[in-house]
C-alpha positions as CSV (number, residue, x, y, z in Angstrom):
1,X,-12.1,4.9,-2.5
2,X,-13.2,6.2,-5.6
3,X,-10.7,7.1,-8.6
4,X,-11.6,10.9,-8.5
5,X,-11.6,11.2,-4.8
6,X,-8.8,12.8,-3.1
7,X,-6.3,10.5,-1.0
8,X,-7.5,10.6,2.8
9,X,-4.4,10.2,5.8
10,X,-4.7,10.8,9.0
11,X,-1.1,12.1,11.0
12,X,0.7,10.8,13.8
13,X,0.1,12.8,17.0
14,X,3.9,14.4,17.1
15,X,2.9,14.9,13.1
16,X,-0.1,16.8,14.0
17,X,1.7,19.0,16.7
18,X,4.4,19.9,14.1
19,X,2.3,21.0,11.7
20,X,-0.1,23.5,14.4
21,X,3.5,25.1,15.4
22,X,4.3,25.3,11.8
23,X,1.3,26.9,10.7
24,X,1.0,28.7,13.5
25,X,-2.9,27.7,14.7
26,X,-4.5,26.0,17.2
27,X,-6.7,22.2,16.6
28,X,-10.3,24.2,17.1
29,X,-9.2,27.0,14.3
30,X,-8.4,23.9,11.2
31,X,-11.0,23.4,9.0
32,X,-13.6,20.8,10.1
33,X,-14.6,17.2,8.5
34,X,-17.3,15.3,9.8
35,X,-16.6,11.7,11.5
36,X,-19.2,10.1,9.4
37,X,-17.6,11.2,6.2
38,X,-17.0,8.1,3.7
39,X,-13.4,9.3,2.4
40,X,-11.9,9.2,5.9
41,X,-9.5,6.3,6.8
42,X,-10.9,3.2,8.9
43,X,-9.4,4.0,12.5
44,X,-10.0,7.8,13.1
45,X,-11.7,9.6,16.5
46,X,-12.6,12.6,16.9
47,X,-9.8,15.6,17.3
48,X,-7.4,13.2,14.6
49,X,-5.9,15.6,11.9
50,X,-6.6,14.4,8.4
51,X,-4.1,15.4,5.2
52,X,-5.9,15.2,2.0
53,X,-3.9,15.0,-1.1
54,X,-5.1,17.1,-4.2
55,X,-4.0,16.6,-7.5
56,X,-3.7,19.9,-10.0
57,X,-1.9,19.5,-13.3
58,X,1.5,17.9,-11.8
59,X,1.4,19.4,-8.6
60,X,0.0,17.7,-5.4
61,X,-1.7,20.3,-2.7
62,X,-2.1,19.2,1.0
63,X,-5.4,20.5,2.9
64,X,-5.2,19.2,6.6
65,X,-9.1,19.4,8.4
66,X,-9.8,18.0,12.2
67,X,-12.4,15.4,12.8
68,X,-15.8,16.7,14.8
């Protein structure tokens, strides 16, 4: 992982669930990351729900995308 690069996690299945309800959407309408993509942690599949961690000033924002 590179310095600059954002940090990579993939969620627990109940983790996952929790945060659809919360956000109110369904797996198919998250954005999309690729399976091939460097960044992404060792043992993913396809349909695993990745949280990236961006850094902004002091703050730290969470993007979530699904593996295709």
């Amino acid at each position: 992982m590179h310095v600059l690069q954002p940090k990579h996690s993939k969620l627990k299945a109940e983790d996952a669930k929790k945060l659809l309800q919360e956000l109110n959407v369904s797996l198919a309408q998250l954005p999309k990351i690729t399976a091939e993509d460097p960044a992404l942690p060792k043992d993913c599949v396809t349909g695993d729900v990745i949280k990236i961690e961006r850094k902004f000033n002091d703050k730290t924002v969470n993007y979530y995308r699904v593996i295709i």
